[in-house]
C-alpha positions in Angstrom: 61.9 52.3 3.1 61.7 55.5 5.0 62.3 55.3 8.8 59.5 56.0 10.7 59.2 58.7 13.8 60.9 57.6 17.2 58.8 57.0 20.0 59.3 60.3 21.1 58.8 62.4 18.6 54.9 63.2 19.5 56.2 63.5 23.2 59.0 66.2 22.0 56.5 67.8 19.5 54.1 68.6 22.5 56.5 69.4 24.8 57.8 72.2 22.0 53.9 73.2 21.6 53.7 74.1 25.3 56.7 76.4 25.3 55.9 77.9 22.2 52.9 78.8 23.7 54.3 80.6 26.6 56.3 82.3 24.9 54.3 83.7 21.7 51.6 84.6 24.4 54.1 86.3 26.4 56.5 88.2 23.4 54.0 87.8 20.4 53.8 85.6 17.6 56.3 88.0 15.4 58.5 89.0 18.2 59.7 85.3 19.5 62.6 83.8 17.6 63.0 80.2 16.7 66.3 80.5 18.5 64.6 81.8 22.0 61.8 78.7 21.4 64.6 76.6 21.1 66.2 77.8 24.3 63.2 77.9 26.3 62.9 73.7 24.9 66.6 72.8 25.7 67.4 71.9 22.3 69.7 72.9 19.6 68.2 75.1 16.6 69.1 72.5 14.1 67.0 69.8 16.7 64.1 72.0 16.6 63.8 72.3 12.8 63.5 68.3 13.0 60.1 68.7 14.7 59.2 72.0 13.2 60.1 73.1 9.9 58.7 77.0 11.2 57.0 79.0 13.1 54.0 79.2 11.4 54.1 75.1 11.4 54.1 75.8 15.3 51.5 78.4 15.9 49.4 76.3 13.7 49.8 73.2 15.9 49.0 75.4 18.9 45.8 77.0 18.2 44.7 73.1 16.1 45.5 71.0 19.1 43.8 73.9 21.4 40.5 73.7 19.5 40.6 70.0 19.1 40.8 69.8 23.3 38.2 72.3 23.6 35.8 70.5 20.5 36.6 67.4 22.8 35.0 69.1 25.9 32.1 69.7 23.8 31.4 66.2 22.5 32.1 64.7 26.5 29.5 66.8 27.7 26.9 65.6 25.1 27.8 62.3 26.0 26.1 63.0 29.6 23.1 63.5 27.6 21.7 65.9 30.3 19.1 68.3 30.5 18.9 71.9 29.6 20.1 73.8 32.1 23.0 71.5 33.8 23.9 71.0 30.1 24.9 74.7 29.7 26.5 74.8 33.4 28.5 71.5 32.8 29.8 73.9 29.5 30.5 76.5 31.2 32.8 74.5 34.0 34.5 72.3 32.2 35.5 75.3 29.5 36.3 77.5 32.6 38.8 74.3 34.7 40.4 74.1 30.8 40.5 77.6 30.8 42.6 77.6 33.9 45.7 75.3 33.0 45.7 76.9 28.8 45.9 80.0 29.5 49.1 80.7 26.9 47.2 78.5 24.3 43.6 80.8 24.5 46.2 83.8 24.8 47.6 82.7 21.3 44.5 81.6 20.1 43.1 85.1 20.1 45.7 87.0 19.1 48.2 85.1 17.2 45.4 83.0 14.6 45.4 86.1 11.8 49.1 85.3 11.6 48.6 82.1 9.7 48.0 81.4 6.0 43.8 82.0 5.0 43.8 78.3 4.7 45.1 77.7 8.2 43.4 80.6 9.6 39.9 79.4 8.0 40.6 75.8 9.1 40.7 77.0 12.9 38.0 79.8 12.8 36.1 76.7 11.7 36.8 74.7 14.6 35.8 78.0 16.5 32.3 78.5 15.3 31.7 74.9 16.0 32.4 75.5 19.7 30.1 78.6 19.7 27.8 76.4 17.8 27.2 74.2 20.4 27.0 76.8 23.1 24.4 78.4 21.0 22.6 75.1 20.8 22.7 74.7 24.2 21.6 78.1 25.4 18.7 77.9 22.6 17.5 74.7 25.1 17.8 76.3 27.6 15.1 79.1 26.4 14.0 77.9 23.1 13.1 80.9 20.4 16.6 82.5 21.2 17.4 81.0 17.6 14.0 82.3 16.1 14.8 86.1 17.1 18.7 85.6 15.7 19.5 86.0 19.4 21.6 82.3 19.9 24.6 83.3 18.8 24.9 86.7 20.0 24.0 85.4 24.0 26.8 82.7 23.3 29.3 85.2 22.7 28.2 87.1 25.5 28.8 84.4 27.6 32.4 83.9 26.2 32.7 87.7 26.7 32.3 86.5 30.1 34.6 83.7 30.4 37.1 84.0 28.0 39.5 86.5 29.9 38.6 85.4 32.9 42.5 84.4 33.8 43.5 88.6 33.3 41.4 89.1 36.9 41.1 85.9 38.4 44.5 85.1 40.6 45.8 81.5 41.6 46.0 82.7 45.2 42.8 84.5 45.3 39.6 83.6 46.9 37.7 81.9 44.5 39.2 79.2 42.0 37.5 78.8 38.4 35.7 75.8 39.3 33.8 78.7 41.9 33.1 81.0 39.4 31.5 78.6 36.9 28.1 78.2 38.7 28.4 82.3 39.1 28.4 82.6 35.5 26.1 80.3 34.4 23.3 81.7 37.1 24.5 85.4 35.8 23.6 84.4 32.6 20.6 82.4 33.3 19.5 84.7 36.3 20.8 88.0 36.0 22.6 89.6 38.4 19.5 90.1 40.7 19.1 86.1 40.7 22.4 85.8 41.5 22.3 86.7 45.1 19.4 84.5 45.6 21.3 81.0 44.6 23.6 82.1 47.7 26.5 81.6 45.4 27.8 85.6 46.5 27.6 86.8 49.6 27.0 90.7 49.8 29.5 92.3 51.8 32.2 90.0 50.8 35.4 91.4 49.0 36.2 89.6 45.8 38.9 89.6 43.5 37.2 91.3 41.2 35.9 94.0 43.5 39.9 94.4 44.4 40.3 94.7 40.9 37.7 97.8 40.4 39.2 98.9 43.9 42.8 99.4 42.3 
């Protein structure tokens, strides 16, 4: 009988997932060697080819596990069973506070996926257009015939346009966290930016990280 997997092993696995992560988002998928991941893990090569048999096994595992978490998100918000509007806004924060602790994962995620085998890369994409599925769906309640005019999708992916890069401007010691920004861009999208100032969620004449941004 073969010997089943340690206790560990699932805790080791994910433990190699995370600094994989890091360090394809930071070098590239093609430019980070199994020997640097298995620096970076405090293991030996040979240990690492126990959990992994490759890379591709790994950046598989990354962007899978990332989707599932973010599919996961999904299904706990329709298990509020709220309405319309604080439907889409719950979305858009809990995305945005997961946003802001996976930000190697989402890194990976968008530019390391077209690195896998079809079958693998397929398998994700799927995962992918289920998430902007149900960001559709929701934005389609929030201002039904979106879906009629072909409009649903393209106003999702404006709003992931909006959120999905959010960590290349947004700094940890800045003043606004994630969790602030969420309401400012669900009532951006739902608003405009002219119904932004009147939710008092900006105040005019206050410098912002972006503006320091623009101001560079």
């Amino acid at each position: 009988m073969a010997r089943g997997k340690s206790p560990s092993f699932e805790v080791q696995r994910g433990a190699i997932l995370q600094e994989a992560a890091r360090l394809f988002a930071d070098k590239g998928f093609h430019n980070a060697s199994m020997a640097e991941l298995a620096k970076a893990c405090g293991v030996s090569k040979p240990l690492l080819y126990h959990y992994y048999r490759d890379k591709e096994h790994i950046l598989f595992d990354i962007a899978d596990s990332y989707m599932d978490q973010l599919l996961a998100i999904v299904a706990g918000v329709e298990a509020q069973d709220l309405e319309a509007e604080p439907h889409l806004a719950a979305l858009v924060m809990r995305f945005m506070e997961e946003y802001e602790h996976s930000q190697s994962q989402h890194v990976v995620l968008v530019q390391d996926v077209k690195f896998l085998q079809a079958a693998q890369e397929e398998y994700v994409v799927g995962k992918q257009r289920k998430v902007v599925a149900a960001f559709a769906e929701a934005i389609e309640r929030v201002e039904p015939g979106l879906r009629d005019r072909s409009l649903d999708k393209p106003v999702a992916m404006i709003l992931f346009g909006m959120i999905n890069w959010t960590f290349t401007w947004l700094r940890a010691d800045g003043r606004f966290t994630y969790a602030d920004m969420a309401p400012v861009v669900t009532a951006i999208l739902l608003n405009g930016v002219k119904g932004l100032l009147q939710t008092g969620l900006v105040v005019p004449g206050r410098n912002t990280d972006l503006e320091a941004v623009a101001s560079d």
